[in-house]
N, C-alpha and C positions, 0 to 999 in steps of 0.2 A: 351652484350656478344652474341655472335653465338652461334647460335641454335646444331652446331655439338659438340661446345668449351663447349655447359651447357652439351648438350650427352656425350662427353666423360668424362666430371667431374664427374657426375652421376655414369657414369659406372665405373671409376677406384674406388670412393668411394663403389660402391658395389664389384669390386673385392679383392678391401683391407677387406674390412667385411667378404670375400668366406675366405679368406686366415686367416686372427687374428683369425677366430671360427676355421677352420681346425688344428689351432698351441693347441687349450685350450684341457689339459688334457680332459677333459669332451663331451660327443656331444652336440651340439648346433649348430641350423640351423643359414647358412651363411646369410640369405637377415636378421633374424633377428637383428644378427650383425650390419651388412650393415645400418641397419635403426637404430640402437645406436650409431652406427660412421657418421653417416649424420646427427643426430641429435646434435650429441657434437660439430661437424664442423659448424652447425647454432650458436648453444648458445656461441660460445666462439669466432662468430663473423672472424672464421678462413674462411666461404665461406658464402657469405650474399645472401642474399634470391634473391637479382636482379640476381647473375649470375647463378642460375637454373633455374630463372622464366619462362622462356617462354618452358624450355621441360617439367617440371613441369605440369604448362598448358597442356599439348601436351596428357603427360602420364594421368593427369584427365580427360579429354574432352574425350578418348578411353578406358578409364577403364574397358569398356564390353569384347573389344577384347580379355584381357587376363584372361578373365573368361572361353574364348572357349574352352583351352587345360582340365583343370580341369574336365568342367562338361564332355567332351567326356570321359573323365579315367574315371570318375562315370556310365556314360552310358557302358561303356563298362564290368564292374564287377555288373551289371544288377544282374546273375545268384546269384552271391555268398550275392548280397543282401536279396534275395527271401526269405518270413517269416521273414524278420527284418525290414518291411515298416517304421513298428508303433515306434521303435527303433531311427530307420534314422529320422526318419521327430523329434521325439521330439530332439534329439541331435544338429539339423537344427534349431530349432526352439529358444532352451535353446542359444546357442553359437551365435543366430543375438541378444536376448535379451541383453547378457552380451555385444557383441559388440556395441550393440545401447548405455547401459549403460554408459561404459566406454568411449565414444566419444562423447557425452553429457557430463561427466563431464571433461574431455578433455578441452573440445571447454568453459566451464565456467571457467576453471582456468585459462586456456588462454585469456579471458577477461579483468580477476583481473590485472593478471600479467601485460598486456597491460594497465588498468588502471594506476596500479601503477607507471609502467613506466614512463606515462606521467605527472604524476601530479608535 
């Protein structure tokens, strides 16, 4: 599949996720949607991993880029951080632990599951 064909699939599946979170009585952030309804669209085999692979790739290989915008919002609210260094850094610190945790066991259940598959 084409590199624009995996971009646009990507993207219409992240705007059907903006739009199903914007319909839910409740708030809920749309990418996280977005990545429940990309994930349902893998396991049920409705969009198989070859036809996003290669933006996929794309989007991991430049991961850093879209860290730019965030950490500039953070540089910029500097002031209203002031006296809450010690605050910041451990909230920094607690939230890579859990996320290290949680993708660590991630990446081992997804082994199993891969085991099993195969056998």
């Amino acid at each position: 599949m084409k590199i624009m064909e995996q971009l646009t699939l990507v993207t219409l599946v992240g705007l059907a996720g903006i739009v199903l979170a914007s319909l839910l009585p409740i708030p809920f952030p749309g990418s996280i949607m977005s990545m429940l309804l990309m994930f349902i669209l893998l396991l049920s085999k409705a969009i198989r991993i070859r036809q996003i692979e290669q933006v996929s790739q794309f989007f991991l290989a430049n991961m850093g880029a879209f860290f730019i915008v965030p950490v500039v919002a953070i540089l910029e609210q500097l002031e209203v951080m002031k006296g809450k260094t010690l605050q910041f850094f451990a909230v920094c610190i607690v939230s890579a632990l859990i996320t290290f945790i949680a993708t660590a066991g991630s990446v081992k259940l997804t082994l199993v599951l891969m085991k099993k598959s195969q056998a």
